[in-house]
C-alpha positions as CSV (number, residue, x, y, z in Angstrom):
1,X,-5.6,-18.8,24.8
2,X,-6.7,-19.4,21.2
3,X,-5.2,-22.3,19.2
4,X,-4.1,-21.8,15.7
5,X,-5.3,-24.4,13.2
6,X,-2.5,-26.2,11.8
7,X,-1.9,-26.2,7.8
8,X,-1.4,-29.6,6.4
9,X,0.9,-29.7,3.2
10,X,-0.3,-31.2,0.0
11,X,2.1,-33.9,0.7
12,X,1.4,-34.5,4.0
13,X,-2.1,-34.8,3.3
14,X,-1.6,-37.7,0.2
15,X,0.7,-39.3,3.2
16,X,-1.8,-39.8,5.9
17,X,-4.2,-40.7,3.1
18,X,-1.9,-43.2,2.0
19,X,-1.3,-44.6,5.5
20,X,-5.4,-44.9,6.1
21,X,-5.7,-46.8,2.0
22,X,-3.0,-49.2,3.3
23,X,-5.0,-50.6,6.3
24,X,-2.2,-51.0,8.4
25,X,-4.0,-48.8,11.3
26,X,-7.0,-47.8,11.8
27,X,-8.5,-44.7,11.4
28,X,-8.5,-43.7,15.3
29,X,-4.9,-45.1,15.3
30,X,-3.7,-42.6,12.7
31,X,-5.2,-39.5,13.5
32,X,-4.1,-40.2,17.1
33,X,-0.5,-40.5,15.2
34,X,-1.0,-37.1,13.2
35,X,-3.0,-35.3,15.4
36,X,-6.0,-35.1,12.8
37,X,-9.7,-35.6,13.5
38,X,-11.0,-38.9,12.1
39,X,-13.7,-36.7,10.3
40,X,-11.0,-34.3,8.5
41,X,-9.1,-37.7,7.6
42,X,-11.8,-39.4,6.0
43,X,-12.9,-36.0,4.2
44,X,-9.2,-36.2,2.8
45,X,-9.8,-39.7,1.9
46,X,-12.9,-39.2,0.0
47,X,-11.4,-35.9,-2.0
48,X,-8.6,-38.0,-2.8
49,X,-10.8,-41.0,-4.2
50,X,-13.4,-39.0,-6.2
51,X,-9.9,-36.5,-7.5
52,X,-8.0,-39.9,-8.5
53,X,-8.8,-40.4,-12.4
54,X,-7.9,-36.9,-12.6
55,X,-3.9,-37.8,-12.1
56,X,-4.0,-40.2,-15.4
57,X,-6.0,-37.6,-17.0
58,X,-3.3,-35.9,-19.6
59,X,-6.1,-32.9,-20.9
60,X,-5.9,-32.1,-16.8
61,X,-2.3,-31.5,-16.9
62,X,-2.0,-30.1,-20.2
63,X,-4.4,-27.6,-18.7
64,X,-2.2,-27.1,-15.5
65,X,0.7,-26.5,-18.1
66,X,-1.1,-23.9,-19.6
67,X,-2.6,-22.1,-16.7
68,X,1.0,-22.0,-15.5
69,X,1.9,-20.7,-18.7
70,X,-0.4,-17.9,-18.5
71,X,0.3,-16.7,-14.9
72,X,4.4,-16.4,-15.5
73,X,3.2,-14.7,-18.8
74,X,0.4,-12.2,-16.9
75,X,3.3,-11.1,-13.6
76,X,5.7,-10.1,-17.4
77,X,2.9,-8.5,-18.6
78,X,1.8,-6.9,-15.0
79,X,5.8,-6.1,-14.5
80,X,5.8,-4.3,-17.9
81,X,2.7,-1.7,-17.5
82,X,4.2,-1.1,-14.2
83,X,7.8,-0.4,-16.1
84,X,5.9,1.6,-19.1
85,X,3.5,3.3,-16.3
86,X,6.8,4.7,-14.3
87,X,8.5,5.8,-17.7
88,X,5.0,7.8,-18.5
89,X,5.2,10.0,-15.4
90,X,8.7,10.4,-15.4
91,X,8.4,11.7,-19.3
92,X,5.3,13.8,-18.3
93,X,7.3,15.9,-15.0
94,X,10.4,16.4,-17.6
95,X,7.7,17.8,-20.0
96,X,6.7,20.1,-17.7
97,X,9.9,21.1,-16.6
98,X,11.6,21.7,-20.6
99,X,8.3,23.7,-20.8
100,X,9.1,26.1,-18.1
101,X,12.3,26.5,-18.9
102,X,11.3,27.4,-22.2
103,X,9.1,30.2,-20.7
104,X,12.0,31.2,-18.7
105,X,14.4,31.5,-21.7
106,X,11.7,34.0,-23.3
């Protein structure tokens, strides 16, 4: 029987990190706690140290903003040519139908 990798959270992940910067436990103690390797804990760790300046970093979240921006504008825009694509086909099968009944009427 195969088992399936558990997904940690974002927020799970800053948690356990948390608990290993706080030196309460050690390291073995913790993942024993979480059910984490030691290795995939301190690779957490380390992401987390070298990704810290970005959270005081206002450019980075200004940039977040804007990505976000852009995707909620991109699905409108997506939503839209799927709207104006549907209207197309429907005006082109009525086209052909006015035009055979034009034929018929002659």
């Amino acid at each position: 029987m195969m088992n399936k990798r558990k997904k940690y959270s974002p927020e799970e992940k800053a948690n356990i990190v948390l608990e290993t910067l706080r030196e309460e436990n050690t390291l073995a103690e913790i993942a024993n706690k979480y059910e984490v390797s030691q290795q995939l804990i301190s690779r957490w760790r380390s992401e987390f140290l070298t990704n810290m300046p970005s959270v005081f970093d206002k450019k980075a979240t200004e940039l977040e903003k804007l990505k976000q921006e852009f995707e909620v504008e991109k699905a409108a825009l997506e939503r839209k040519v799927g709207e104006l694509t549907i209207d197309l086909d429907w005006l082109k099968k009525k086209q052909v139908q006015v035009l055979e009944l034009r034929k018929k009427k002659r």
